[in-house]
C-alpha positions in Angstrom: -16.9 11.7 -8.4 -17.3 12.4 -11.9 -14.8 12.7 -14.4 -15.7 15.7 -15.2 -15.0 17.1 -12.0 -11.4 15.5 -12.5 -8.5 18.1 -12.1 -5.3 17.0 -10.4 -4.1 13.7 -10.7 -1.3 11.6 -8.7 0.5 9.5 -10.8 3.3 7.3 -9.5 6.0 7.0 -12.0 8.0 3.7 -12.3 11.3 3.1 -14.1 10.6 1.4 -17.2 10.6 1.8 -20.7 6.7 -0.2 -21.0 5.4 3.0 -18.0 7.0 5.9 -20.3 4.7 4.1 -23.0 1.6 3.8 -20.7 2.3 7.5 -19.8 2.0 8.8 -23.2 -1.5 6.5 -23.6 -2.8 8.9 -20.9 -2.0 12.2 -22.3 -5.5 12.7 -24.5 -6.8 11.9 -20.7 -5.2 14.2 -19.2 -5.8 16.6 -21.6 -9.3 16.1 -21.7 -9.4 17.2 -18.5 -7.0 19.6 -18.1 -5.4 17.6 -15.3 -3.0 19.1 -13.1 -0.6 16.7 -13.1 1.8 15.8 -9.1 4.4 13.0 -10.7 5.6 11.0 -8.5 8.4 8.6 -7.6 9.2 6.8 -4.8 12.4 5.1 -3.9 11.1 2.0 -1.3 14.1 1.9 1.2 13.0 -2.3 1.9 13.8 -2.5 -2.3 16.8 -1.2 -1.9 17.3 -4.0 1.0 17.0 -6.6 -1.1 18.3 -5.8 -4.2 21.8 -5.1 -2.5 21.3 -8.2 -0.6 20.8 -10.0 -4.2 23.5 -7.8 -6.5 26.4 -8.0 -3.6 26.7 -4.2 -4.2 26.4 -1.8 -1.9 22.9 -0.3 -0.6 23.9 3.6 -1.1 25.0 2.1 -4.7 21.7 0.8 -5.3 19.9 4.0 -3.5 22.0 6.4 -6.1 21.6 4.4 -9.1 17.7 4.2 -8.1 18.0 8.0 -7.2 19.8 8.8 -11.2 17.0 6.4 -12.8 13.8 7.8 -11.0 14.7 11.2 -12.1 15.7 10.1 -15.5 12.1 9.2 -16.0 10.6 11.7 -14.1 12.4 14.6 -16.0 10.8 12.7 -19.2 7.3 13.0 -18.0 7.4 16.2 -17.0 9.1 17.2 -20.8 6.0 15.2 -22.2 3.5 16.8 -20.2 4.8 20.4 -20.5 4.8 19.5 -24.1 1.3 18.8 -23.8 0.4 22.2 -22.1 -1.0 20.6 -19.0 0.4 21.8 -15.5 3.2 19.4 -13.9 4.6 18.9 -10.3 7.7 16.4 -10.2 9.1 15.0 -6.7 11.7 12.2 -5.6 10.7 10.6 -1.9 12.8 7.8 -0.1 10.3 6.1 1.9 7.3 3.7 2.8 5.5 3.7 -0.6 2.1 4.1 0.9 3.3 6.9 3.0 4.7 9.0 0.6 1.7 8.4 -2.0 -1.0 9.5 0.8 1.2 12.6 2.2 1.1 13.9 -1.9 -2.2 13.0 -2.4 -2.9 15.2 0.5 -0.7 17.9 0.4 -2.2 18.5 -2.9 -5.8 17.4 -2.9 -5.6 14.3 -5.6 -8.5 13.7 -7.0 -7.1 10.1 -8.5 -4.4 7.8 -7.8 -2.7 6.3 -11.2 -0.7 3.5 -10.8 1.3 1.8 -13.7 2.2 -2.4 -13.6 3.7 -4.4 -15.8 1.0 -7.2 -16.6 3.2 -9.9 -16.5 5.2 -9.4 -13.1 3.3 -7.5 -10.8 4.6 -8.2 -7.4 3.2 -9.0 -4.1 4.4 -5.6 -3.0 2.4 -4.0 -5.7 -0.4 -6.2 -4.7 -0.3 -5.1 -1.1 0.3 -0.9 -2.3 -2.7 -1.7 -4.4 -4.7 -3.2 -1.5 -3.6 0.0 1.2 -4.5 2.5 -1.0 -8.0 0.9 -1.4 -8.0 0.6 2.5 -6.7 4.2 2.8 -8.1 6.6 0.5 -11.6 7.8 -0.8 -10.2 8.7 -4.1 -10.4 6.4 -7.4 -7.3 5.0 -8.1 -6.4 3.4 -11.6 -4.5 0.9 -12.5 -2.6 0.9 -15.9 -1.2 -1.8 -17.5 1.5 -2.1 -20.3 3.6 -4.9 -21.1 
């Protein structure tokens, strides 16, 4: 596929400061294209697992403060983007990662996968989503990186 023939876009939005800045690198991108923009953020219930395990608080604690934060960002994005005059679909999913990424990329006929990382802590996890979505899909995916 060409880029040209590039019109709606998956990206997976993460909560941090560095992937709000990666976000706003891809805007002449997006714009270039005219992208149709499905944002996406995905609440990992086995995240939640550990980081209640590691905090001692509570996992519907963790699952709300993950719910607040993942909009927070994802409200921001879509802000940016309507600011931007390109189309914009926002969703929250609890799930498998990998699940939820292919059922959007589906339901709304992605032609690319963005993910974001940080550079110096990706995680085995992120490795492994990577590696699936490779295995899984026949679009491109690409990876941003901030720090």
């Amino acid at each position: 596929m060409a880029f040209s023939e590039l019109r709606t876009v998956l990206y997976l939005v993460t909560t941090t400061s560095g992937a709000l800045e990666a976000f706003e690198k891809m805007l002449p991108f997006f714009k270039k294209h005219n992208s149709h923009l499905v944002e996406l953020f995905v609440i990992d219930p086995l995240v939640i697992i550990d980081i209640s395990r590691f905090s001692g608080k509570s996992r519907a604690q963790i699952e709300i403060e993950h719910e607040e934060n993942g909009w927070r960002y994802l409200y921001e994005i879509e802000e940016t983007t309507k600011d931007a005059g390109l189309y914009v679909e926002v969703s929250l999913q609890i799930g498998n990662p990998l699940d939820k990424i292919l059922e959007k990329r589906k339901k709304y006929n992605c032609d690319m996968i963005i993910l974001t990382y940080q550079i110096t802590s990706i995680t085995k996890r992120q490795e492994r989503l990577i590696q699936d979505l490779l295995l899984r899909t026949s679009v491109p995916i690409m990876l941003v990186p901030f720090n």
